[in-house]
The first five atom37 places (N, CA, C, CB, O) and aatype in JSON, in Angstrom:
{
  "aatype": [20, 20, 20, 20, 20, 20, 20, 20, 20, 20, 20, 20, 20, 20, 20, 20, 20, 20, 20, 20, 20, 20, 20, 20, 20, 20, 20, 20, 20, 20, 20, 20, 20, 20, 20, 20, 20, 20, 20, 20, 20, 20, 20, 20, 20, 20, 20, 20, 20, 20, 20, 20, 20, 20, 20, 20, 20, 20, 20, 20, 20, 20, 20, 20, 20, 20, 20, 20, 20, 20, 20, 20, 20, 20, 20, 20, 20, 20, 20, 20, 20, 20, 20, 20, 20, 20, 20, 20, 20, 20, 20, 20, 20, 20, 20, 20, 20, 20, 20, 20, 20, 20, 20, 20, 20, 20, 20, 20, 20, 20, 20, 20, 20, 20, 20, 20, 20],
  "atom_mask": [
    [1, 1, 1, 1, 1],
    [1, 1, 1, 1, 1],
    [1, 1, 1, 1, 1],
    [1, 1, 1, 1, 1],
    [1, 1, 1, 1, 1],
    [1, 1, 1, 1, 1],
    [1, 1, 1, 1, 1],
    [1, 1, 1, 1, 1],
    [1, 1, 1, 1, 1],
    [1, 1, 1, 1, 1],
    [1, 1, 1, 1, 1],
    [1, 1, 1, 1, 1],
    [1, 1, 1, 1, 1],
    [1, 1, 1, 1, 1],
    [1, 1, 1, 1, 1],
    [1, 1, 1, 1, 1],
    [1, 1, 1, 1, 1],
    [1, 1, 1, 1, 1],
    [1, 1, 1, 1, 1],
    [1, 1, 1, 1, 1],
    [1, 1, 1, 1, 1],
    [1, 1, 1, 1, 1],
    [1, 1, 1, 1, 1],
    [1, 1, 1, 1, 1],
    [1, 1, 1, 1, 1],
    [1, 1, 1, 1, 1],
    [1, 1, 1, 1, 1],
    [1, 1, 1, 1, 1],
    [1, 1, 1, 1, 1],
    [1, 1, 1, 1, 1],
    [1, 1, 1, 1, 1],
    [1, 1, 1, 1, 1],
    [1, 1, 1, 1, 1],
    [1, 1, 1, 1, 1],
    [1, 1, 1, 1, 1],
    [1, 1, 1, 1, 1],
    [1, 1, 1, 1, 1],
    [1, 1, 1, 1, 1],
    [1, 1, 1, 1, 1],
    [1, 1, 1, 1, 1],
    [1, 1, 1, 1, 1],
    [1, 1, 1, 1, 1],
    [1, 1, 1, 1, 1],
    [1, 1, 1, 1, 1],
    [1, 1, 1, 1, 1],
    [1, 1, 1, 1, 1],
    [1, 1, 1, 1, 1],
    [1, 1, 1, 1, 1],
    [1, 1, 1, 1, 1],
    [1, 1, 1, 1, 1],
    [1, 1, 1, 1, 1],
    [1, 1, 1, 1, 1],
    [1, 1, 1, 1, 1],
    [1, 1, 1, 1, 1],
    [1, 1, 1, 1, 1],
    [1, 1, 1, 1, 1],
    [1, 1, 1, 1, 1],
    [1, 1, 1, 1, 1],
    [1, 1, 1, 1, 1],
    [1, 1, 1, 1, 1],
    [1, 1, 1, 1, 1],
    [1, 1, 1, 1, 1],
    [1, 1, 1, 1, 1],
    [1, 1, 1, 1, 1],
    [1, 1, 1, 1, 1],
    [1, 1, 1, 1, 1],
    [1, 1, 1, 1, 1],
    [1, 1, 1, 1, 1],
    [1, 1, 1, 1, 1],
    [1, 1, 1, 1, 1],
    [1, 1, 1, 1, 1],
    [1, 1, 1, 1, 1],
    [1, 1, 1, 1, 1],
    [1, 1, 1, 1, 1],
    [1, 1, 1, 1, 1],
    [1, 1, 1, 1, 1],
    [1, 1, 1, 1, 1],
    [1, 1, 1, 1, 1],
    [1, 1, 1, 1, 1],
    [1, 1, 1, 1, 1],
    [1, 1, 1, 1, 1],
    [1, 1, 1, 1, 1],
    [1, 1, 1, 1, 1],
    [1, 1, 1, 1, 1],
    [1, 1, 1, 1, 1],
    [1, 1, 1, 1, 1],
    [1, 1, 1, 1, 1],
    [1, 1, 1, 1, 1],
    [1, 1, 1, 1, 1],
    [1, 1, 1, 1, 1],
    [1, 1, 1, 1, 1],
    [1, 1, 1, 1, 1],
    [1, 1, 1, 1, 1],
    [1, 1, 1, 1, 1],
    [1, 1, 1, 1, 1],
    [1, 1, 1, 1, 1],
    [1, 1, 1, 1, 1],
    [1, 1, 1, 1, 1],
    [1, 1, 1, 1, 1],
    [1, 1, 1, 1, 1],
    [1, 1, 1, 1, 1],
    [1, 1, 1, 1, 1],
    [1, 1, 1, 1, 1],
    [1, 1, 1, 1, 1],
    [1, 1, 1, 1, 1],
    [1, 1, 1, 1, 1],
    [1, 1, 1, 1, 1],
    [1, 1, 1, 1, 1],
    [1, 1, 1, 1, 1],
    [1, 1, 1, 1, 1],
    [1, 1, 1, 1, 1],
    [1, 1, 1, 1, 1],
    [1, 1, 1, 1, 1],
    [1, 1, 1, 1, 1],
    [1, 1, 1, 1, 1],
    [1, 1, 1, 1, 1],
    [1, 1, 1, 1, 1]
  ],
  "atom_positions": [
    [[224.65, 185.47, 83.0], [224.44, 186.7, 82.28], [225.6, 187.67, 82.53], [223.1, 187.33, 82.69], [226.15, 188.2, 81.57]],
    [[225.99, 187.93, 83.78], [227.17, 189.02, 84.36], [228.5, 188.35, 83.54], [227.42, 188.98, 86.42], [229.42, 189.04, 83.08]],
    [[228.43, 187.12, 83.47], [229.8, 186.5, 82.86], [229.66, 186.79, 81.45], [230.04, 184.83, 83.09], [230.79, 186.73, 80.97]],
    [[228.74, 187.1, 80.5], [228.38, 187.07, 79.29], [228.72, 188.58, 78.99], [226.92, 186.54, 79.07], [229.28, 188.95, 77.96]],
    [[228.25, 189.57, 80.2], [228.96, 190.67, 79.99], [229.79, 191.43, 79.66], [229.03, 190.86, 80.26], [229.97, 192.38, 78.9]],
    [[230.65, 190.41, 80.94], [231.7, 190.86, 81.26], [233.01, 190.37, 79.89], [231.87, 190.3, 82.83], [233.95, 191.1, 79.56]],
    [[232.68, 188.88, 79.25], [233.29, 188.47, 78.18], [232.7, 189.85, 76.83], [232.78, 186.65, 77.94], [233.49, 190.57, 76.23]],
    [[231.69, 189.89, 76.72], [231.52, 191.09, 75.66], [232.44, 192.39, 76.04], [229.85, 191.61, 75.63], [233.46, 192.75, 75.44]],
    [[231.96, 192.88, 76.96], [232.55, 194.1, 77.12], [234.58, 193.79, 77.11], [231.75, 194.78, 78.77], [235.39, 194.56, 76.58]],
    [[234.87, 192.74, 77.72], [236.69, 192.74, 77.46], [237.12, 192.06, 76.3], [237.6, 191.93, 78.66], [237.97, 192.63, 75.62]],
    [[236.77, 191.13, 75.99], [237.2, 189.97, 74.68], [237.01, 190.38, 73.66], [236.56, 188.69, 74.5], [237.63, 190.02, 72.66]],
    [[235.83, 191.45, 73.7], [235.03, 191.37, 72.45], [235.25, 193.17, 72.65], [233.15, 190.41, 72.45], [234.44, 193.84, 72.01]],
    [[235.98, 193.7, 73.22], [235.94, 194.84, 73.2], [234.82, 195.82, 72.89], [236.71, 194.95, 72.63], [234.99, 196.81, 72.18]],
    [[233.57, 195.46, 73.53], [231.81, 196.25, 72.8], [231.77, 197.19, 73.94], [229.91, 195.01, 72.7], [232.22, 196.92, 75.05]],
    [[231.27, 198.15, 73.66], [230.48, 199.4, 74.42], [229.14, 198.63, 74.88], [230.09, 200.9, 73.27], [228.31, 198.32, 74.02]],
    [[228.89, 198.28, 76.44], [228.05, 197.95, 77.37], [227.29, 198.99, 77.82], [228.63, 197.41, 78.3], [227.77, 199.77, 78.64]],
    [[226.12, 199.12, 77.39], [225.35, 200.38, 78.39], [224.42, 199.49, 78.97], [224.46, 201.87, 77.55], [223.52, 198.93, 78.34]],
    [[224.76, 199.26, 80.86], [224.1, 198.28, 81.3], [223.53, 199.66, 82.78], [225.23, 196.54, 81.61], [224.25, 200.44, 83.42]],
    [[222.24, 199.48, 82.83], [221.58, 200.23, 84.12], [221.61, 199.05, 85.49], [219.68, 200.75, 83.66], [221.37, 197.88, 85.8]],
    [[221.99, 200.08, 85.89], [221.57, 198.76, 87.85], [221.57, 199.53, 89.15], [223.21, 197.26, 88.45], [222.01, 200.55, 89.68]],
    [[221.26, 199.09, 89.23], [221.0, 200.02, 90.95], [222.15, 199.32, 92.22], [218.84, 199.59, 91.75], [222.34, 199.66, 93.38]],
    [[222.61, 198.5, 91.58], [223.76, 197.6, 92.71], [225.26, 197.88, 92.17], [223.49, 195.58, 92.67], [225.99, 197.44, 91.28]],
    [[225.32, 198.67, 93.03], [227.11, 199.75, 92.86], [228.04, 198.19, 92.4], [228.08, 200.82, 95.21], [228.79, 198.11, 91.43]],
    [[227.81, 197.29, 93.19], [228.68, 196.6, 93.29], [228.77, 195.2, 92.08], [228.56, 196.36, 94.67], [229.46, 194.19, 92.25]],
    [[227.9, 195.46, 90.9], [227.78, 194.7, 89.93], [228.47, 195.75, 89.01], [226.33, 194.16, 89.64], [229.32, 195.4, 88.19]],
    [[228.04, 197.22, 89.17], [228.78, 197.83, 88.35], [230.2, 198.13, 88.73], [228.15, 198.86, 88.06], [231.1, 198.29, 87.91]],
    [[230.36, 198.2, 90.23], [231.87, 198.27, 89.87], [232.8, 197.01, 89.56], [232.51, 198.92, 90.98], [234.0, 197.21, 89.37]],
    [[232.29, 195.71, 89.5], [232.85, 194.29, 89.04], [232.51, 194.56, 87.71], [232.17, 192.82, 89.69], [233.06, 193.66, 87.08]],
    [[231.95, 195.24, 86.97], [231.7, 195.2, 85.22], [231.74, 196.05, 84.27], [230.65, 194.91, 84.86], [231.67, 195.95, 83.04]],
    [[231.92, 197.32, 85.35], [232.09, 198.49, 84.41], [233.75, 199.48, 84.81], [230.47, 199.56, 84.7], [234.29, 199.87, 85.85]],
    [[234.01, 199.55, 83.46], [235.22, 200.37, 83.12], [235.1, 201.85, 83.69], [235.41, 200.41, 81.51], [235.87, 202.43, 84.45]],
    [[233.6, 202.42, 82.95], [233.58, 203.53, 83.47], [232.07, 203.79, 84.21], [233.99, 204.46, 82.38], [231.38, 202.77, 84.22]],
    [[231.43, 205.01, 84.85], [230.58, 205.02, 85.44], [229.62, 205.87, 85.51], [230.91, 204.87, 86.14], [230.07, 206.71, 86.29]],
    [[228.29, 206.28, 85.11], [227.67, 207.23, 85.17], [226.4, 207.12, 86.44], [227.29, 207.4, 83.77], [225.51, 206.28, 86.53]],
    [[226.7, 208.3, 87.35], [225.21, 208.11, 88.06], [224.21, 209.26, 87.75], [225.35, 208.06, 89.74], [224.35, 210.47, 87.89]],
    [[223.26, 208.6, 87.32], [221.73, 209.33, 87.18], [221.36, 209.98, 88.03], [220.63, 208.6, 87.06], [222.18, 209.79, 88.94]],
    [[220.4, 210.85, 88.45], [219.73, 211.5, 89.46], [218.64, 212.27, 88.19], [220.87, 212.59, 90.62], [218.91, 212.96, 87.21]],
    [[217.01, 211.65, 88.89], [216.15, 212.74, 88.11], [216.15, 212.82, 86.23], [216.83, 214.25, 88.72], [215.34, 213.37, 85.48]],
    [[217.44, 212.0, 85.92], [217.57, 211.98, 84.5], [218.34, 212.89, 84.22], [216.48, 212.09, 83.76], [218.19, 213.49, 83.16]],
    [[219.42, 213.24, 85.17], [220.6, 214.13, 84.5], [222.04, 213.48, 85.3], [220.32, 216.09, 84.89], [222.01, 212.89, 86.38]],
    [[223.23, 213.76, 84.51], [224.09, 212.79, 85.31], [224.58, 213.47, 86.64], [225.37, 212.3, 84.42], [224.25, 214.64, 86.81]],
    [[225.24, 212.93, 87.45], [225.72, 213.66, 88.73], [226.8, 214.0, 89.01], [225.54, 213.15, 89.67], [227.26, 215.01, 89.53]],
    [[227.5, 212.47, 88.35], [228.89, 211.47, 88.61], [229.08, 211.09, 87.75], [229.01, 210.37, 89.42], [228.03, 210.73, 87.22]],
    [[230.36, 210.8, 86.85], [230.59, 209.77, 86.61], [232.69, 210.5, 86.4], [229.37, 209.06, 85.23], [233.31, 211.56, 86.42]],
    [[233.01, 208.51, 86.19], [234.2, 208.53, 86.22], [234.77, 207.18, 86.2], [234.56, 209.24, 87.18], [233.77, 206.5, 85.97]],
    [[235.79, 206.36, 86.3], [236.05, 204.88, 86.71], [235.58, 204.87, 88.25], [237.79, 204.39, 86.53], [235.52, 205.77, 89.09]],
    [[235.26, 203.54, 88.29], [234.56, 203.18, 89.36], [235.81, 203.55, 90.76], [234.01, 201.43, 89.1], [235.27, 204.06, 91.74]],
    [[237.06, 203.36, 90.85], [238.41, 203.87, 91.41], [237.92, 205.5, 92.18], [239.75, 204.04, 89.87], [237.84, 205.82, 93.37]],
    [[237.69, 206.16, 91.12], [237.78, 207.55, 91.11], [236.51, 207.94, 91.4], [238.29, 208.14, 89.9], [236.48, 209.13, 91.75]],
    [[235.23, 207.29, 91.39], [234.21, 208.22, 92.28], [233.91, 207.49, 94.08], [232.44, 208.22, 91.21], [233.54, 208.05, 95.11]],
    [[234.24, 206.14, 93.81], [235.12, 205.34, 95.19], [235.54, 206.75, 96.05], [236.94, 204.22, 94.6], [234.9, 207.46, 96.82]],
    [[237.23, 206.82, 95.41], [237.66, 208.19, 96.52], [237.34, 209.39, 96.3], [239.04, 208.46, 96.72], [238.11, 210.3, 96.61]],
    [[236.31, 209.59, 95.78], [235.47, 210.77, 96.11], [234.86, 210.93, 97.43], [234.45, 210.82, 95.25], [234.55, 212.04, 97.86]],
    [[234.69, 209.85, 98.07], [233.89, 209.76, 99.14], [234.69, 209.62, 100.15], [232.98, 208.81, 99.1], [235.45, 208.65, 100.12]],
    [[234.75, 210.72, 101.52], [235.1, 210.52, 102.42], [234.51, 210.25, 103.57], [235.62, 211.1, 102.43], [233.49, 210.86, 103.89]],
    [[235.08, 209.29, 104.36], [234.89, 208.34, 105.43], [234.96, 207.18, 105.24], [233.92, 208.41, 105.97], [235.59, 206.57, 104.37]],
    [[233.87, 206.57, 106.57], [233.32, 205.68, 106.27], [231.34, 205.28, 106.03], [234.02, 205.13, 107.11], [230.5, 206.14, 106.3]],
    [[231.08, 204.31, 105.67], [229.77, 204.28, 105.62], [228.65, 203.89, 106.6], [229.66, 203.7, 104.78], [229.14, 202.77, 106.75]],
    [[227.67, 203.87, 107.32], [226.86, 203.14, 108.23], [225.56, 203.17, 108.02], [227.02, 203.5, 109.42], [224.84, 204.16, 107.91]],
    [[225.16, 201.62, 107.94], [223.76, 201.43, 107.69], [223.12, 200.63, 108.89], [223.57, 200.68, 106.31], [223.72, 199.7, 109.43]],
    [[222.26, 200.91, 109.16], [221.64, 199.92, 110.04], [220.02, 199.97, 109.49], [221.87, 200.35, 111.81], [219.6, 200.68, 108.57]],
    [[219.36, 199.18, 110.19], [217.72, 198.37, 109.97], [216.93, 198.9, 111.34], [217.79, 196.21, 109.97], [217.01, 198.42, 112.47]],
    [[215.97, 200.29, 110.81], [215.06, 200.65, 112.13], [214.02, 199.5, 112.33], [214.19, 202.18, 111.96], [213.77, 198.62, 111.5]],
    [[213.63, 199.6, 113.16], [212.45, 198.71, 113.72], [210.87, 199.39, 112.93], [212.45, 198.88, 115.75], [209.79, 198.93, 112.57]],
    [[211.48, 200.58, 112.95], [210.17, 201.49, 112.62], [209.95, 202.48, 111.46], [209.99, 202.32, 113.69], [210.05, 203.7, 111.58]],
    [[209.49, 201.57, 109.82], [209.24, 202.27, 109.07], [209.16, 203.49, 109.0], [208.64, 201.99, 108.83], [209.88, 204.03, 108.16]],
    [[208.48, 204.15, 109.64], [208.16, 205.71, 110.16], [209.35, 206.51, 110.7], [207.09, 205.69, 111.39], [209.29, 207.74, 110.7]],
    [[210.07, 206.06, 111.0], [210.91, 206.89, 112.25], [212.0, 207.93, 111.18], [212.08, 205.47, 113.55], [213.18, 208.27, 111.19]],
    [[211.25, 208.08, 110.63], [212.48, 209.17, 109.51], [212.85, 210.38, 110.4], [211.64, 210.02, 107.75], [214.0, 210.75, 110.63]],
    [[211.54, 211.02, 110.95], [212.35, 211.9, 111.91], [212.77, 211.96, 112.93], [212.09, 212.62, 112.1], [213.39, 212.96, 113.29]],
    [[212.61, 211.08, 113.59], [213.35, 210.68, 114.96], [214.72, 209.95, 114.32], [212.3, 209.46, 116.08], [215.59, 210.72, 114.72]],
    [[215.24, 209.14, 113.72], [216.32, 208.97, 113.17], [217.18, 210.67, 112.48], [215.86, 207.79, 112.06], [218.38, 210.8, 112.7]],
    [[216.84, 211.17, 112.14], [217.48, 212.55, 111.71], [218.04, 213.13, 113.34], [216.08, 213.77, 110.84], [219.19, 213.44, 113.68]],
    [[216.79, 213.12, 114.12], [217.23, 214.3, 115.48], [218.24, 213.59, 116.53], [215.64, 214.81, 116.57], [219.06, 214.04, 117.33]],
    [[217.63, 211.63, 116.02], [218.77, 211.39, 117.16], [220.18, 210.99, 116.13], [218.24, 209.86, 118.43], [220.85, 210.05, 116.55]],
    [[220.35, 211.24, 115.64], [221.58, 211.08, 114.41], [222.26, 212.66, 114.66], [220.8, 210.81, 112.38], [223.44, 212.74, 115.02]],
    [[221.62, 213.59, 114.49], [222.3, 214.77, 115.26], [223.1, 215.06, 116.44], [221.57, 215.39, 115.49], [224.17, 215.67, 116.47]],
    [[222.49, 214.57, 117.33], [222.93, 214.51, 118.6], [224.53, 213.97, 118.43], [221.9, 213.55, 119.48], [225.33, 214.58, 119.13]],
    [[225.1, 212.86, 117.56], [225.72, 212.02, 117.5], [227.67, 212.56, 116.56], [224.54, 210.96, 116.82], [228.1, 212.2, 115.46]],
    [[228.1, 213.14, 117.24], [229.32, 214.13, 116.51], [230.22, 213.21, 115.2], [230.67, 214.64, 117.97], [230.76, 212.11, 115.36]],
    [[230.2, 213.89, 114.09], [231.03, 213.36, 113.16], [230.41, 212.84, 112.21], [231.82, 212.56, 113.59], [231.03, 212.37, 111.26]],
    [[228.61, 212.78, 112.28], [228.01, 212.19, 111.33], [227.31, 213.37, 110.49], [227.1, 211.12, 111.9], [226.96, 214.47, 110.91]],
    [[227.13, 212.59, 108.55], [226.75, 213.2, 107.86], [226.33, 212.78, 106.74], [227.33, 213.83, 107.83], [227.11, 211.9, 106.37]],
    [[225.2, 213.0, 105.71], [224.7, 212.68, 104.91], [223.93, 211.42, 105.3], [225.5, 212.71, 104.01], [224.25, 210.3, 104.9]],
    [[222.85, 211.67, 106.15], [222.25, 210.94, 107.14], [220.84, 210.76, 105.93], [222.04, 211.85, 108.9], [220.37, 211.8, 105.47]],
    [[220.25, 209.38, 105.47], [219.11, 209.4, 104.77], [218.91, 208.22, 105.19], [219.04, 209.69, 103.36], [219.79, 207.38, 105.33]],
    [[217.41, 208.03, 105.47], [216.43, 207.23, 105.92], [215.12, 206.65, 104.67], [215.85, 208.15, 107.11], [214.15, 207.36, 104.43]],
    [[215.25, 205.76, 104.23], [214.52, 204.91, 103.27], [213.94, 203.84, 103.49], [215.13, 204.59, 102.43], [214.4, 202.77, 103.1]],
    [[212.41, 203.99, 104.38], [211.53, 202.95, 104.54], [212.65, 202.69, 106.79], [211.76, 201.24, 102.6], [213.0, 203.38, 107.74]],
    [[212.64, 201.2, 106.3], [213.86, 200.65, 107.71], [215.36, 201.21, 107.54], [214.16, 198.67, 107.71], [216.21, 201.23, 108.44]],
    [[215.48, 201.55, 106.57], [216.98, 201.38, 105.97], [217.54, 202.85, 106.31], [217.05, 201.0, 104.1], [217.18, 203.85, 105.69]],
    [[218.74, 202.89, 107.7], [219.06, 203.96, 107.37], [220.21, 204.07, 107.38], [218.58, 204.73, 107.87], [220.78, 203.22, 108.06]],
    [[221.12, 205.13, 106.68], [222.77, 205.19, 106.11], [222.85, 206.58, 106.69], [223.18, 205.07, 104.13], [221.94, 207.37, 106.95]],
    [[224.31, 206.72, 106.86], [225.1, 207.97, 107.3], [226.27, 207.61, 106.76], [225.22, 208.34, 108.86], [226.59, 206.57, 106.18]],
    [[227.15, 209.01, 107.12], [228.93, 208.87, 106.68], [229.32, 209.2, 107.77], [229.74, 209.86, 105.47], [228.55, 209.84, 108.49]],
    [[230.67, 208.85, 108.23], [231.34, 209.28, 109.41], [232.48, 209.56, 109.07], [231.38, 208.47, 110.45], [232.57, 209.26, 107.88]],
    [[233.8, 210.14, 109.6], [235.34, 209.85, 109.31], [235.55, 208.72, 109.96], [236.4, 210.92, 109.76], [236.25, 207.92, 109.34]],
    [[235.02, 208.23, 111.48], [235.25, 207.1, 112.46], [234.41, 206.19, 111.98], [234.99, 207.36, 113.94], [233.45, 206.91, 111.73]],
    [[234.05, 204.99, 111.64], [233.03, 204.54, 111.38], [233.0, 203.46, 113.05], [233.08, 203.87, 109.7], [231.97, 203.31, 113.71]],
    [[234.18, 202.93, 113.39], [234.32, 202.2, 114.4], [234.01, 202.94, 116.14], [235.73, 201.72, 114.1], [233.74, 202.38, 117.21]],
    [[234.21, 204.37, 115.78], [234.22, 204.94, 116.35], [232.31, 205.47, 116.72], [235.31, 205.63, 115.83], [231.63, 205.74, 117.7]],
    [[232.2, 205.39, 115.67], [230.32, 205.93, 115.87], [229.54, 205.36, 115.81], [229.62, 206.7, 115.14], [228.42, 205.76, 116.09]],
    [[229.84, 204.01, 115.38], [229.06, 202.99, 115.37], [228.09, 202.86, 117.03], [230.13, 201.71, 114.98], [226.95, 203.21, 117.32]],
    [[229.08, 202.27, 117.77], [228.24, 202.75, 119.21], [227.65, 204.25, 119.38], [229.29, 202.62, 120.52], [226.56, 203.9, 119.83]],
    [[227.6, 205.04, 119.35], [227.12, 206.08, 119.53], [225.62, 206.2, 118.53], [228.28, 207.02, 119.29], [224.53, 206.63, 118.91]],
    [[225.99, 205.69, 117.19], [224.17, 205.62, 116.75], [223.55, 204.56, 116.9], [223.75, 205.83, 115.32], [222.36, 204.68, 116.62]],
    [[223.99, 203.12, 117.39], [223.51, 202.5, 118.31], [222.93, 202.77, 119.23], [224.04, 202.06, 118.61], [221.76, 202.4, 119.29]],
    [[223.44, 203.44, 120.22], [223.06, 203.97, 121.56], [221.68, 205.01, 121.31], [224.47, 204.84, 122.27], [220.55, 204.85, 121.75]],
    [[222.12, 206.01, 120.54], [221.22, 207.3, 119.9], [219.81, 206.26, 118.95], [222.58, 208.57, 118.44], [218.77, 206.85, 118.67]],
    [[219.94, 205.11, 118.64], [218.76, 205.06, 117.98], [217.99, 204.06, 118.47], [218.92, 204.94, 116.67], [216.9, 203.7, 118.03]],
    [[218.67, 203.56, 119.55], [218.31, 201.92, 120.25], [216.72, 201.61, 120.45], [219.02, 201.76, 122.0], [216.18, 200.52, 120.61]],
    [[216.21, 202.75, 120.39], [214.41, 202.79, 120.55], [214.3, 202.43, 119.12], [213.44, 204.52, 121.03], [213.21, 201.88, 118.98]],
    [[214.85, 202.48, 118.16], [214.28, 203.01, 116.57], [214.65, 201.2, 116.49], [215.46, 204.67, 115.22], [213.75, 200.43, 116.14]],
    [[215.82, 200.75, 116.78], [216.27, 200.14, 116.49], [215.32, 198.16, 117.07], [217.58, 200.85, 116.85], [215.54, 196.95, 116.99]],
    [[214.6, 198.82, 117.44], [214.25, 196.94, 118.29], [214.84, 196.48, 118.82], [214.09, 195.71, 117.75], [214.25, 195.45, 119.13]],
    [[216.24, 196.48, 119.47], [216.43, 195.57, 120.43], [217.26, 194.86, 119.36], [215.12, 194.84, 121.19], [217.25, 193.65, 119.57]],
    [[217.97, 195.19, 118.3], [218.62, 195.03, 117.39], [220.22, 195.16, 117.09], [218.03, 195.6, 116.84], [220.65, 194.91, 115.97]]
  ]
}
């Protein structure tokens, strides 16, 4: 299907309006980029150009504990250089400028949240 796309949208030169939730299908298929929020746009631009919009780096890790949204926030504080800290279900992401650098440090800061992980 992605190959069928991707031949329409270049060979065949067609306007693709394809929705997905996986950055990384759209940035392998799309020229340009719109992100939604709520049903109004936020972003958009070539996939290049909202890329370096973003500074740092990224960090995700897997809590042990569905619940721990706020204990992940307070001990993510503690932790210097981190930001745009969101917690979804296990799943939680931050930004850093260091990513190599903080990685141990929200390791360390979440190691209860984390299982032994």
């Amino acid at each position: 299907m992605w190959a069928e796309i991707a031949h329409l949208s270049g060979s065949e030169g067609l306007t693709i309006l394809l929705t997905t939730h996986y950055l990384e299908e759209a940035d392998r298929l799309a020229d340009r980029l719109a992100i939604v929020d709520h049903g109004r746009i936020v972003a958009e631009g070539t996939p290049n150009e909202l890329k370096g919009e973003l500074r740092g780096d990224a960090i995700q890790v897997e809590l042990n504990d569905p619940q721990a949204d706020g204990q992940a926030h307070t001990a993510l504080h503690r932790v210097p250089g981190i930001w745009e800290v969101t917690v979804e279900g296990r799943s939680l992401r931050a930004r850093t400028d260091d990513g190599s650098a903080a990685v141990p440090a929200v390791l360390i800061g979440c190691s209860a949240l984390l299982g032994g992980r």
